[in-house]
ChimeraX commands (.cxc) that place a marker at each C-alpha (Angstrom):
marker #1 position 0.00,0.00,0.00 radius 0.5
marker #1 position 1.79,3.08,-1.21 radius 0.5
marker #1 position 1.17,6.65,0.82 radius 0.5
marker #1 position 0.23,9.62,-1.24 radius 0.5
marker #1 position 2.48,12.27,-1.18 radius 0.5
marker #1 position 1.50,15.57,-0.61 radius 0.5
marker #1 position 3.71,18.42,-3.13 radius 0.5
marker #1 position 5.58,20.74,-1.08 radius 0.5
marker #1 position 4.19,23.87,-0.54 radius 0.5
marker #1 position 5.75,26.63,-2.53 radius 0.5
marker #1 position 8.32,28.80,-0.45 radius 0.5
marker #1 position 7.37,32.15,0.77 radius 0.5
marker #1 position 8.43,35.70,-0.68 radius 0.5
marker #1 position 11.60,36.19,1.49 radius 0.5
marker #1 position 11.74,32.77,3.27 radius 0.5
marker #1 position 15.13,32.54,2.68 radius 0.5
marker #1 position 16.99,33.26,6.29 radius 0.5
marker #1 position 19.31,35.52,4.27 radius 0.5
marker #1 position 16.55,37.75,3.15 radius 0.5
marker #1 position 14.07,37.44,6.06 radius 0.5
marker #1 position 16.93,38.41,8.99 radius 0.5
marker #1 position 17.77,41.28,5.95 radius 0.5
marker #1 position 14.18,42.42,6.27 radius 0.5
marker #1 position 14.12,42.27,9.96 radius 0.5
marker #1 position 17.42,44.51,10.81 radius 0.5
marker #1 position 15.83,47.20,8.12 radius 0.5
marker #1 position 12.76,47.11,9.98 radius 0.5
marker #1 position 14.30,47.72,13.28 radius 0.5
marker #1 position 16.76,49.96,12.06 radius 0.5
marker #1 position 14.82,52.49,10.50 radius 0.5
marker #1 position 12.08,51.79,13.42 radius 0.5
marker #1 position 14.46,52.86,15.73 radius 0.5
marker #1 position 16.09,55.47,14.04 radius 0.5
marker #1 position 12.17,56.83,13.17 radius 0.5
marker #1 position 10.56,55.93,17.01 radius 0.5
marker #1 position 13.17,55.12,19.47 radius 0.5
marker #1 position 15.89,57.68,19.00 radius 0.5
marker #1 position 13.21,60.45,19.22 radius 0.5
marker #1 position 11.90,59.10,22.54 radius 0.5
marker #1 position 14.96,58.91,24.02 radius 0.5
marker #1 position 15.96,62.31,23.02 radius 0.5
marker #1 position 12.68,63.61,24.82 radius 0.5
marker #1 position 12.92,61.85,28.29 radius 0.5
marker #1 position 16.91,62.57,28.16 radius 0.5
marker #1 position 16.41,66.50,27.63 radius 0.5
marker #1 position 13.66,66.73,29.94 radius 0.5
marker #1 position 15.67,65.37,32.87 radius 0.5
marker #1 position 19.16,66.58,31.57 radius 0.5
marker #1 position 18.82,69.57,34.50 radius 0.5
marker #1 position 17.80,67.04,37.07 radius 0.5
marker #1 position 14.45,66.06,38.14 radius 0.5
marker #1 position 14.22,69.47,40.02 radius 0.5
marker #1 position 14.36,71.48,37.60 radius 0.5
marker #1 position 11.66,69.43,35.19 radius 0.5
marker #1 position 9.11,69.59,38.19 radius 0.5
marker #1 position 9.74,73.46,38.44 radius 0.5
marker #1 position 8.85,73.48,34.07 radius 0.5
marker #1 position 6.06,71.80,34.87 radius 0.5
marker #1 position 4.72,73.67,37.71 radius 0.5
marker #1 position 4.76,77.08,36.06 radius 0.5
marker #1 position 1.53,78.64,35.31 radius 0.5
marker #1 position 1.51,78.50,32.26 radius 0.5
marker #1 position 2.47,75.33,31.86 radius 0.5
marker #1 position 0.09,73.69,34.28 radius 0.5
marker #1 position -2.33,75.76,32.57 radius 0.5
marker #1 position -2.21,73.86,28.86 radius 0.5
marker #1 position -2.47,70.65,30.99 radius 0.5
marker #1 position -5.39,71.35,32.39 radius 0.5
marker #1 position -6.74,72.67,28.96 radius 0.5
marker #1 position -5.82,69.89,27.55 radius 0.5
marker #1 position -7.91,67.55,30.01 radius 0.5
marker #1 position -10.37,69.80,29.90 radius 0.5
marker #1 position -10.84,69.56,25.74 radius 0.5
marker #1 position -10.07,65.63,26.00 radius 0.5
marker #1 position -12.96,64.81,29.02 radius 0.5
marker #1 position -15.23,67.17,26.81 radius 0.5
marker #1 position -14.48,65.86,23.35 radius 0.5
marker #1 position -13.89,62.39,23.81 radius 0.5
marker #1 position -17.39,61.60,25.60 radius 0.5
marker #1 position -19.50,63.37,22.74 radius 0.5
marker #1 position -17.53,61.59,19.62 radius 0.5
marker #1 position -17.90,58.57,21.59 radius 0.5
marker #1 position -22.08,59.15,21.41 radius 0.5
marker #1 position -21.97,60.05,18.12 radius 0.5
marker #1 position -19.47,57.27,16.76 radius 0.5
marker #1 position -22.11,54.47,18.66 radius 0.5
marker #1 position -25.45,56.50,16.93 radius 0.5
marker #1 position -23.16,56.59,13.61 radius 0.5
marker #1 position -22.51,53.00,13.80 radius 0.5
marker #1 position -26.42,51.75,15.13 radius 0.5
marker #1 position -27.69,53.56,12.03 radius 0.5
marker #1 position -25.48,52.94,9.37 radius 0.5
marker #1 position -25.46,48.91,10.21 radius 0.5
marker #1 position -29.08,48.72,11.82 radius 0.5
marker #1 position -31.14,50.48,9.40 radius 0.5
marker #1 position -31.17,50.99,5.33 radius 0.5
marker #1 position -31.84,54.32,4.29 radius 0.5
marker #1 position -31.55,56.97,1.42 radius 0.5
marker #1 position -27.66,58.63,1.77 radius 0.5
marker #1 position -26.61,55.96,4.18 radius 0.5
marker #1 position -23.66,55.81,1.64 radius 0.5
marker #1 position -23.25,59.60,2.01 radius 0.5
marker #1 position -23.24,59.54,5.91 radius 0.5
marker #1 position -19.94,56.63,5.46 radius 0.5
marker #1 position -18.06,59.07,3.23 radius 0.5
marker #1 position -19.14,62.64,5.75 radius 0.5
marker #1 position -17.55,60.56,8.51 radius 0.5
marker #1 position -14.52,59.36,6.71 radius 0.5
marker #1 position -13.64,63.07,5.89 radius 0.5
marker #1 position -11.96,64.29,8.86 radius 0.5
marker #1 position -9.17,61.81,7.25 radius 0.5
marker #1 position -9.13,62.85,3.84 radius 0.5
marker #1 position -8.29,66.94,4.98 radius 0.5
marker #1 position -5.57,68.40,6.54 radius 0.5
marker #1 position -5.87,69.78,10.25 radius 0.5
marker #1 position -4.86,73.38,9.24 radius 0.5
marker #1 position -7.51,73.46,6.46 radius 0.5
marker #1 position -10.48,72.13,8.84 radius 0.5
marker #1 position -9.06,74.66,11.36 radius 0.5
marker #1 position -9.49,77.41,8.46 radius 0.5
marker #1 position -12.71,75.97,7.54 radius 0.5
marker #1 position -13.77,77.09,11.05 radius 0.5
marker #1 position -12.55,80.44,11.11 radius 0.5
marker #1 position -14.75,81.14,7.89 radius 0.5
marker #1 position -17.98,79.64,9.93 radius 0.5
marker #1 position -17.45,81.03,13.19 radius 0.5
marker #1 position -15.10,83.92,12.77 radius 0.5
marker #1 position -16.50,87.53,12.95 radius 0.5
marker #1 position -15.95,87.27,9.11 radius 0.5
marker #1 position -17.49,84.36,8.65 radius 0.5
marker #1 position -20.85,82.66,8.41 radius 0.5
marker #1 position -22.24,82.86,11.88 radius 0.5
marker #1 position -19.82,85.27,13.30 radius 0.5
marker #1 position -22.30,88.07,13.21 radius 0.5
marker #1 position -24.92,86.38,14.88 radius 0.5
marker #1 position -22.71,85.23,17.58 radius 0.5
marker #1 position -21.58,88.44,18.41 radius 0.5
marker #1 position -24.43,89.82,18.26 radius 0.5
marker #1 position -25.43,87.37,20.92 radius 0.5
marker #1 position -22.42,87.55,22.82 radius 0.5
marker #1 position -20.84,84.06,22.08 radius 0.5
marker #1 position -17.56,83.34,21.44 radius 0.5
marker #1 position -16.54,80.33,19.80 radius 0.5
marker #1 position -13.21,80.76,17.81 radius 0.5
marker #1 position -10.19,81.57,20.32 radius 0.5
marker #1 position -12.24,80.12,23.33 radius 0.5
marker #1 position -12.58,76.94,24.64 radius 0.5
marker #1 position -15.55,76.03,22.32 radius 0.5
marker #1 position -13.50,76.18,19.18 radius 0.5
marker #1 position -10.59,74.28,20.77 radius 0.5
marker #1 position -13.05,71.53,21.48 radius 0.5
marker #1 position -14.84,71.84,18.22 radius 0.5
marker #1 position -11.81,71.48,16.27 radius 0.5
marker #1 position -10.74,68.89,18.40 radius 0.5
marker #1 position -13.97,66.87,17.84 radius 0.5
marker #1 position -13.71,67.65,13.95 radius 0.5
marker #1 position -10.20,65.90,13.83 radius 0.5
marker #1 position -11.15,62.74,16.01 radius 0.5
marker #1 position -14.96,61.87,15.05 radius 0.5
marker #1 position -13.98,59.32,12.77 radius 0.5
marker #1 position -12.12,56.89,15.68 radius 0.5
marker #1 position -15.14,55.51,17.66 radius 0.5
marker #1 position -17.48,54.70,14.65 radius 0.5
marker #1 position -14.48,53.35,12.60 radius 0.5
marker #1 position -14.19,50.50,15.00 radius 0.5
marker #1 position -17.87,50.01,15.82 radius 0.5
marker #1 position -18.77,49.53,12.36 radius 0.5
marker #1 position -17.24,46.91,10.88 radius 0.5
marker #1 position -18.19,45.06,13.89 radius 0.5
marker #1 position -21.57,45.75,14.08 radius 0.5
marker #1 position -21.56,45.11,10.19 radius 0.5
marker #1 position -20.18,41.52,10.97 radius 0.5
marker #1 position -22.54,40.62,13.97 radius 0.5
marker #1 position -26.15,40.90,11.66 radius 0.5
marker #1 position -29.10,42.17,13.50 radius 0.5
marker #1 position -30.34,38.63,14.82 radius 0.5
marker #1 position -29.48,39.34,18.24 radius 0.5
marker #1 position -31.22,42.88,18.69 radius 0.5
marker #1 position -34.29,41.52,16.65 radius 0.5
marker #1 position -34.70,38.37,18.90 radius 0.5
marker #1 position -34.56,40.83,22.24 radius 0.5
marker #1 position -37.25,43.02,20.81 radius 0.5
marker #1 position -39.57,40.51,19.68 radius 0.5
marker #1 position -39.80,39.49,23.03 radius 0.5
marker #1 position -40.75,42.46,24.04 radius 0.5
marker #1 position -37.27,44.28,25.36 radius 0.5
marker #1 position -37.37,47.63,24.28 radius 0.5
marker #1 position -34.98,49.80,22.36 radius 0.5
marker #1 position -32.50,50.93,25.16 radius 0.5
marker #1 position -33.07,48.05,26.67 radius 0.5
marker #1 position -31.74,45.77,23.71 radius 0.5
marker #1 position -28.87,48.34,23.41 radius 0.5
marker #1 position -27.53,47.52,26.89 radius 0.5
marker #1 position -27.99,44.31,27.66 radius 0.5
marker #1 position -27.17,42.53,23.82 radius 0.5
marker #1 position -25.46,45.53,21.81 radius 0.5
marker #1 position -23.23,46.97,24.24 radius 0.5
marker #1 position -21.66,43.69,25.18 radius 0.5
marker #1 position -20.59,43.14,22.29 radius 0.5
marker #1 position -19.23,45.97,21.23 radius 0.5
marker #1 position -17.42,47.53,24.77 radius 0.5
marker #1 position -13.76,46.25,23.71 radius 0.5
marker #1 position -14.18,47.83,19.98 radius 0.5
marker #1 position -16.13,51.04,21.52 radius 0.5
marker #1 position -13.07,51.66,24.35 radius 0.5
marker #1 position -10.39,50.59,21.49 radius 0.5
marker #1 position -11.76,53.88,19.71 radius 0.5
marker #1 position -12.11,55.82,22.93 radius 0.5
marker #1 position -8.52,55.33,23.31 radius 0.5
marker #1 position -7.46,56.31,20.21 radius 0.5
marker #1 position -9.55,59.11,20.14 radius 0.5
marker #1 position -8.26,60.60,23.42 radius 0.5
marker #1 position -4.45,60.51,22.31 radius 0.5
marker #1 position -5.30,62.22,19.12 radius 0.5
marker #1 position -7.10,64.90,21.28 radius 0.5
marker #1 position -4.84,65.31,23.36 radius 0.5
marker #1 position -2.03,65.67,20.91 radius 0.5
marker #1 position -4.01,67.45,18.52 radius 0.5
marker #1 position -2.03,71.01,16.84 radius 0.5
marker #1 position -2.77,71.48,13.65 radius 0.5
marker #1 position -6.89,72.30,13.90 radius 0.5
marker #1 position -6.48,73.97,17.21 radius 0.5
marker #1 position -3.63,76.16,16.77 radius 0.5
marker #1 position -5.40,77.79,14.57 radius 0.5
marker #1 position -8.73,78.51,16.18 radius 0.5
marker #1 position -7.34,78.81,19.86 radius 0.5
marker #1 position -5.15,82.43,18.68 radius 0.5
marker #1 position -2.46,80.92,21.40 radius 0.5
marker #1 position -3.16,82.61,23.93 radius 0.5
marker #1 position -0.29,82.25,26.50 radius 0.5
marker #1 position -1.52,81.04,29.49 radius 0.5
marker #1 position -5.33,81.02,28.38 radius 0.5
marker #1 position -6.10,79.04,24.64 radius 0.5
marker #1 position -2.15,77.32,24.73 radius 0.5
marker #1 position -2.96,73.74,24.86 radius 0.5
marker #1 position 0.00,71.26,25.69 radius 0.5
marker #1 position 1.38,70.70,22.10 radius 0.5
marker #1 position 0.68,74.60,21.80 radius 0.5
marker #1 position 2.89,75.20,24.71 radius 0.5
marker #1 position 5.21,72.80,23.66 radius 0.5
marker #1 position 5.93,75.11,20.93 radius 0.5
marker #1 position 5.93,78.20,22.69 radius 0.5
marker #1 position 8.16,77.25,24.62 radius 0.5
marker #1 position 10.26,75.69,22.10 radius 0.5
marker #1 position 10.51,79.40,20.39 radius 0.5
marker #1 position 11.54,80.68,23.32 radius 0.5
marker #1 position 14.50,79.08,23.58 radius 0.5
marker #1 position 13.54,77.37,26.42 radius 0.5
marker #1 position 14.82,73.88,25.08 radius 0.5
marker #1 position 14.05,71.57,28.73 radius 0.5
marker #1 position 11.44,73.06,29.11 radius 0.5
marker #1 position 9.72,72.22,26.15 radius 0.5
marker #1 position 11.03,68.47,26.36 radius 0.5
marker #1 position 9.79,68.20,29.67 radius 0.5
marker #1 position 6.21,69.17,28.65 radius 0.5
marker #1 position 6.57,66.87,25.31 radius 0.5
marker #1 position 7.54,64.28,28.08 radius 0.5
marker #1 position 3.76,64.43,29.24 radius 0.5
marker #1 position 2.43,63.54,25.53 radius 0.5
marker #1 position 5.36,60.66,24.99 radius 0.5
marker #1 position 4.33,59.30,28.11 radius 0.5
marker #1 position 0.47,59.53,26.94 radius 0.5
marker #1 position 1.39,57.97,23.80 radius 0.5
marker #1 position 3.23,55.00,25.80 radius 0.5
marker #1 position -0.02,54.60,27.74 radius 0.5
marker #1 position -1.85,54.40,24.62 radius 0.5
marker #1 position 0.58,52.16,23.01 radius 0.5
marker #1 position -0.33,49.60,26.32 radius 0.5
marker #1 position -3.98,50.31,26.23 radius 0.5
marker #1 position -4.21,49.39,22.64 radius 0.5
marker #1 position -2.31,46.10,22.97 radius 0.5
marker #1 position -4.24,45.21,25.92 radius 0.5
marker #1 position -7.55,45.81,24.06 radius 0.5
marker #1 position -5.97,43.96,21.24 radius 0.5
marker #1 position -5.57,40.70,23.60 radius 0.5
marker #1 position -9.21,41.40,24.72 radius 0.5
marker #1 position -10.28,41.18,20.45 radius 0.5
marker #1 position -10.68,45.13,20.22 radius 0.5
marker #1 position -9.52,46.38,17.32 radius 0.5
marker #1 position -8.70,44.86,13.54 radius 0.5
marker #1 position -6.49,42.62,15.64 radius 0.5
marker #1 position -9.54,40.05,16.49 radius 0.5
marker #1 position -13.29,41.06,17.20 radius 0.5
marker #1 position -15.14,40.21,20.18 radius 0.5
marker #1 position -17.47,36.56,20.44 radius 0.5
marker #1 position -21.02,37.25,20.06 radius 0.5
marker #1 position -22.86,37.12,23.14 radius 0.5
marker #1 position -25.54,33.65,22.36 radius 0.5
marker #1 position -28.86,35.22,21.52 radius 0.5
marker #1 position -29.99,32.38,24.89 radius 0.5
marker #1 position -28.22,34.52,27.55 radius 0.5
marker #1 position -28.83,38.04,26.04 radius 0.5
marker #1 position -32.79,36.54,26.40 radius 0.5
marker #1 position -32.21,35.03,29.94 radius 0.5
marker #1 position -30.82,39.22,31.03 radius 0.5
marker #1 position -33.76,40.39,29.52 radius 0.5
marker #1 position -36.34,38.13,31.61 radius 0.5
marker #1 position -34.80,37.69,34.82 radius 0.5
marker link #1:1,2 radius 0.2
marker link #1:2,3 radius 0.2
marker link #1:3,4 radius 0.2
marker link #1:4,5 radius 0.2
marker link #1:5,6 radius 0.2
marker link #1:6,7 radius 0.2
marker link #1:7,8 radius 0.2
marker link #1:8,9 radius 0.2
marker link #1:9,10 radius 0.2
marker link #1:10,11 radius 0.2
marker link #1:11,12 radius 0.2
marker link #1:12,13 radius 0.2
marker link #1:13,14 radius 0.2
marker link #1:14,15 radius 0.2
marker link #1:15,16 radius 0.2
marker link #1:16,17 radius 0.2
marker link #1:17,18 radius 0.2
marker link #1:18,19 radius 0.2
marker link #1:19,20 radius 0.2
marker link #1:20,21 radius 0.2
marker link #1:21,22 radius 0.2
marker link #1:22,23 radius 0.2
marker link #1:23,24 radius 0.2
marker link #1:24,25 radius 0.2
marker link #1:25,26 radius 0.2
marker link #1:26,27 radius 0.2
marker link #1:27,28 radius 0.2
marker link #1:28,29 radius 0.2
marker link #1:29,30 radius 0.2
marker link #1:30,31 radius 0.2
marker link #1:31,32 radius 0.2
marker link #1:32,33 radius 0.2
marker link #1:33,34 radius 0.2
marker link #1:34,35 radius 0.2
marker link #1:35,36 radius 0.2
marker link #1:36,37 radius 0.2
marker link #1:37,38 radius 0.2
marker link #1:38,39 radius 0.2
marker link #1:39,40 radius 0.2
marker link #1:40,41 radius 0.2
marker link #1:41,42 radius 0.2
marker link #1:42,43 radius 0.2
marker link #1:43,44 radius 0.2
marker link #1:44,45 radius 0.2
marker link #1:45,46 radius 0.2
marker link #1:46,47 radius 0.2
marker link #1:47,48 radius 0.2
marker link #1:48,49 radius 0.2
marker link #1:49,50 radius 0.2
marker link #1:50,51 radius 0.2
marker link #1:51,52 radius 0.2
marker link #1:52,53 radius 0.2
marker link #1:53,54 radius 0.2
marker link #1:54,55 radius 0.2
marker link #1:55,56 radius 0.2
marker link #1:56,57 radius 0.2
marker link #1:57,58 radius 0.2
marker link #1:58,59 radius 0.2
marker link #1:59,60 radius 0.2
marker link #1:60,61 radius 0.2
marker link #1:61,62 radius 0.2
marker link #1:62,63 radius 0.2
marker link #1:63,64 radius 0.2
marker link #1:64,65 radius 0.2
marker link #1:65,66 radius 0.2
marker link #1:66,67 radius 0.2
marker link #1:67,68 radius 0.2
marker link #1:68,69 radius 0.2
marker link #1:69,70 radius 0.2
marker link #1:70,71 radius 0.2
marker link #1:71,72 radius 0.2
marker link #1:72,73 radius 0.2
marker link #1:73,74 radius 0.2
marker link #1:74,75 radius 0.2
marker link #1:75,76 radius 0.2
marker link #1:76,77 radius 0.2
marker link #1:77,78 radius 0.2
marker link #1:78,79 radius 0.2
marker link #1:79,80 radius 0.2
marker link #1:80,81 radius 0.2
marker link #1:81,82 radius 0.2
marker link #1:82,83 radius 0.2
marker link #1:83,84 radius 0.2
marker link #1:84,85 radius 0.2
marker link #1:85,86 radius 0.2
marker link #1:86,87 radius 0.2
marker link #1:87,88 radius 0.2
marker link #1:88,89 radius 0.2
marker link #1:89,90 radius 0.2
marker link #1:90,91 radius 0.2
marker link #1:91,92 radius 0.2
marker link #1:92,93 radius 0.2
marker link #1:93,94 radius 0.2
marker link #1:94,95 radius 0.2
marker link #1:95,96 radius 0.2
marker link #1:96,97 radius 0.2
marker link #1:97,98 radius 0.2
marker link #1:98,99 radius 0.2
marker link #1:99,100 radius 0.2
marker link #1:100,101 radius 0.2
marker link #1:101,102 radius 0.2
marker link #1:102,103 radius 0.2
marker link #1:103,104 radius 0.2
marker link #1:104,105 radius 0.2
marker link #1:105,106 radius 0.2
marker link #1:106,107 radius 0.2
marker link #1:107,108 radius 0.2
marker link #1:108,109 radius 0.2
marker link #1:109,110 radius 0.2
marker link #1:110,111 radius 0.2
marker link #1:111,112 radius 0.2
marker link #1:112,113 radius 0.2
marker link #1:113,114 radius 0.2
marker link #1:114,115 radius 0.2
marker link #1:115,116 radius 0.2
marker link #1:116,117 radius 0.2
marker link #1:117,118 radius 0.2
marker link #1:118,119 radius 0.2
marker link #1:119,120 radius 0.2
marker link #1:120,121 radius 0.2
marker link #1:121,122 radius 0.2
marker link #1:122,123 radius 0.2
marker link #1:123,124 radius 0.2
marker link #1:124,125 radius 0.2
marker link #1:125,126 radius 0.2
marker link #1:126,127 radius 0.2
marker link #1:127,128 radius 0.2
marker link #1:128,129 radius 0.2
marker link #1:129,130 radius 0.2
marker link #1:130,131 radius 0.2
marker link #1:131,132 radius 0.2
marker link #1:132,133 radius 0.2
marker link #1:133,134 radius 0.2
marker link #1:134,135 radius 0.2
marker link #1:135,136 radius 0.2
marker link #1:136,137 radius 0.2
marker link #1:137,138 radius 0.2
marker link #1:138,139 radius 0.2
marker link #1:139,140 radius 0.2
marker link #1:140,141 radius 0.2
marker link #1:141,142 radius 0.2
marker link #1:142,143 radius 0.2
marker link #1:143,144 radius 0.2
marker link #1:144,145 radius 0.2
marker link #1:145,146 radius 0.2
marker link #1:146,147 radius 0.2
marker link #1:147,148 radius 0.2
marker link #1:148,149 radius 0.2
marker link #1:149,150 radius 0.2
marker link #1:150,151 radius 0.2
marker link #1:151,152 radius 0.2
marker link #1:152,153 radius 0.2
marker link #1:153,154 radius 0.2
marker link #1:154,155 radius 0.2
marker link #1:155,156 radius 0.2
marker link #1:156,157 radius 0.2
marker link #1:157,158 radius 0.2
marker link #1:158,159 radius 0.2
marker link #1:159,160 radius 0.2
marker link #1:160,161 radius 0.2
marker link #1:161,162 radius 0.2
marker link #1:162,163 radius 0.2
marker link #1:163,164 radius 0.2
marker link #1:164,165 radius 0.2
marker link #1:165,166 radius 0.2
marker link #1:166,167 radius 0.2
marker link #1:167,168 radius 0.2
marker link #1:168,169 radius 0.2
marker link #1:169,170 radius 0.2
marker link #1:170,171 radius 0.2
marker link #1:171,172 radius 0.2
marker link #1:172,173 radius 0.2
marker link #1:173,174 radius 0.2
marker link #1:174,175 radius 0.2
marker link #1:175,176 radius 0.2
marker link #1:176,177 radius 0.2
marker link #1:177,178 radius 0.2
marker link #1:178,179 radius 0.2
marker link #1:179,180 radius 0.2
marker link #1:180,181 radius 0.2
marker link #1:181,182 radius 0.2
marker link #1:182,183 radius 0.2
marker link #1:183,184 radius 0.2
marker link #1:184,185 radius 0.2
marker link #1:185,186 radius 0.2
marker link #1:186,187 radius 0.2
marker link #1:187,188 radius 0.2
marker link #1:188,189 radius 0.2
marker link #1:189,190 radius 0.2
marker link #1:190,191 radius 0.2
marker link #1:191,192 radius 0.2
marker link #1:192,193 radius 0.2
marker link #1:193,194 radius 0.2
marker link #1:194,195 radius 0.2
marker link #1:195,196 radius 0.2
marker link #1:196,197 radius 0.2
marker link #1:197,198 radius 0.2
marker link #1:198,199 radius 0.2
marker link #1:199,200 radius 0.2
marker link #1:200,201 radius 0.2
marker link #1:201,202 radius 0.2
marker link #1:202,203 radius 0.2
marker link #1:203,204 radius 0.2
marker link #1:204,205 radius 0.2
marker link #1:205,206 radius 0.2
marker link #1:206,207 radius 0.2
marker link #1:207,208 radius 0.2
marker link #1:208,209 radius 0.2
marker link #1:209,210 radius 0.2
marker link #1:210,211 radius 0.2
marker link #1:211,212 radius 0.2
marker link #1:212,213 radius 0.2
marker link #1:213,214 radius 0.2
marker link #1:214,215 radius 0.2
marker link #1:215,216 radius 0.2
marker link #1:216,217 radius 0.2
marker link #1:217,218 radius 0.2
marker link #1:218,219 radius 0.2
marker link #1:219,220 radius 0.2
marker link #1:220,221 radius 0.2
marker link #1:221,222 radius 0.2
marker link #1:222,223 radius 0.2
marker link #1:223,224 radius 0.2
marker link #1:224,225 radius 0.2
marker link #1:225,226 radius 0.2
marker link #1:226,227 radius 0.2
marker link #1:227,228 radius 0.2
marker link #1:228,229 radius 0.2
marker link #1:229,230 radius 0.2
marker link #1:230,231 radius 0.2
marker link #1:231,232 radius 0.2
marker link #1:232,233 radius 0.2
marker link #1:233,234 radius 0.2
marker link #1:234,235 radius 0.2
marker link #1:235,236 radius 0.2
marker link #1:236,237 radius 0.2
marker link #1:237,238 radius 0.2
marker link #1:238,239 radius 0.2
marker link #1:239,240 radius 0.2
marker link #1:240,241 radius 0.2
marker link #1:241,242 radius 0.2
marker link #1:242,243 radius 0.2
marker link #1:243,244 radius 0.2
marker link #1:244,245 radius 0.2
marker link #1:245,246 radius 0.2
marker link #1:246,247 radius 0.2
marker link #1:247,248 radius 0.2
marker link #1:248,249 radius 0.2
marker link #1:249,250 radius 0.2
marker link #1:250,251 radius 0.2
marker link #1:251,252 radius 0.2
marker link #1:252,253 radius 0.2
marker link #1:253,254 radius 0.2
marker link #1:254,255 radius 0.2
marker link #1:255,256 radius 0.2
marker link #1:256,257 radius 0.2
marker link #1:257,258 radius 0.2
marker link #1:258,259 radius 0.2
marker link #1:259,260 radius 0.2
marker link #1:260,261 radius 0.2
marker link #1:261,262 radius 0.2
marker link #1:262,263 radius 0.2
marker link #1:263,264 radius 0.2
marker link #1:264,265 radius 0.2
marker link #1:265,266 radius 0.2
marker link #1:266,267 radius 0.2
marker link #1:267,268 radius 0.2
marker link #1:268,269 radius 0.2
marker link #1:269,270 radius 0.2
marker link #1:270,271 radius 0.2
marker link #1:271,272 radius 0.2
marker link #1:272,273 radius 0.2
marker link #1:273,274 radius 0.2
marker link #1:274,275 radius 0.2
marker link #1:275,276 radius 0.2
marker link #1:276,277 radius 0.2
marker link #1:277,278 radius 0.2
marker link #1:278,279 radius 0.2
marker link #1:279,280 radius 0.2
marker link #1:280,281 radius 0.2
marker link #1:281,282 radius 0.2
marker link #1:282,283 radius 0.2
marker link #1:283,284 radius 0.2
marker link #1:284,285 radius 0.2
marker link #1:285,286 radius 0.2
marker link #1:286,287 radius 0.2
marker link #1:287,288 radius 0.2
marker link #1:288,289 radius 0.2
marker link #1:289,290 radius 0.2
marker link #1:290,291 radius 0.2
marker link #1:291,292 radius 0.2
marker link #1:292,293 radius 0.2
marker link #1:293,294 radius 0.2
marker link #1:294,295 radius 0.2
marker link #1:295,296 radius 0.2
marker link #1:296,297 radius 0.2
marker link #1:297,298 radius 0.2
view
């Protein structure tokens, strides 16, 4: 009895040890030259006057000051993309409808323009110039160069992140589940929290996450509708710059040590939501349509 021989599979593009350590060294390399180097630069200026001295940059007014703008523009942001990214993603995969199309394209924008330009776009909508800058002056409201157009512009740049990950998601787990709860009689906000939400909470904090470290290291948008402002409309990356110009090198460093450190926190958060199967790294189980019906009887 002879055994059937299976052909060999084919080798790889680059299986060769040769050309796959090659590809490897490049890729760390240039990674660290691009990433690494960078880093280390910022944490070795900040602290190159001693640990002192960085606590005194970061005490100043001014300085403190952009932090707590900062916060301020993430904890106000962040929570409103967050609503509209899950009402974005409910519609677009619950529901056909005339320009449903149209509403995937209006959210994918904030990626296709620059910062600067959207920032612009702002100042000919709510400058005194521009479309509703009369009004609002009339009225006494002030939008551009005030903490509403920080967080506006802010919101502009990052309302693509929460929906982004909800949708494909929501796209793969059907309806079944949400039409099952309501035929038995759960109604709408009930069926959202105890069948949707489940299934969706690593993908919806995956985009919170990434959405708060682009807030928070946002310049482009807002430095263009805050005015900087020292010490009122600066936000950190504003500072960071201002700083920078005035030739106050650790200084600067020592506040860009704040964002690096952010970004390291994001870097973790993301990988740990990536283990979880947030992100295009894996997606979540679906919850069995039996248990999402037991929660909504007992």
């Amino acid at each position: 009895m002879t055994m059937t021989q299976h052909p060999a599979k084919p080798p790889r593009v680059g299986d060769t040890p040769a050309i796959r350590w090659t590809l490897i060294a490049f890729v760390v390399f240039f990674g660290s030259l691009l990433v690494l180097a960078p880093l280390l630069v910022i944490f070795t200026q900040a602290f190159a006057l001693g640990i002192g001295h960085f606590a005194e940059t970061i005490a100043l007014p001014d300085t403190r000051h952009a932090i707590f703008l900062t916060v301020l523009t993430a904890l106000i942001a962040v929570p409103l993309n967050t609503i509209f990214g899950i009402a974005a993603a409910w519609a677009i995969t619950k529901f056909e409808f005339w320009g449903r199309r149209f509403l995937l394209i209006v959210i994918e924008i904030p990626f296709s323009i620059s910062p600067v330009v959207a920032g612009v776009a702002y100042l000919f909508v709510y400058g005194l110039q521009g479309l509703f800058g009369p009004a609002l002056q009339s009225a006494e409201i002030q939008i551009l160069f005030a903490l509403p157009g920080i967080v506006l512009a802010s919101m502009f740049v990052t309302a693509p992140f929460v929906a982004r990950e909800l949708i494909p998601l929501m796209q793969a787990q059907g309806r079944d589940l949400e039409e099952a709860a309501t035929s038995l009689g759960a109604s709408g906000w009930r069926t959202f929290l105890t069948v949707t939400l489940p299934n969706i909470r690593w993908a919806l904090l995956y985009g919170v996450v990434l959405c708060n470290a682009r807030v928070m290291g946002e310049f482009g948008a807002v430095s263009v509708v805050s005015g900087k402002i020292r010490g009122q409309t600066n936000t950190l990356p504003l500072h960071i710059e201002l700083l920078y110009h005035d030739y106050n090198t650790v200084g600067a460093f020592a506040a860009a040590s704040i964002l690096a450190v952010l970004a390291l926190v994001t870097i973790v958060a993301k990988l740990a939501l990536e283990r979880r199967g947030a992100g295009r790294a894996g997606r979540p189980a679906l919850a069995s349509p039996t248990v999402a019906m037991q929660e909504k009887t007992s």
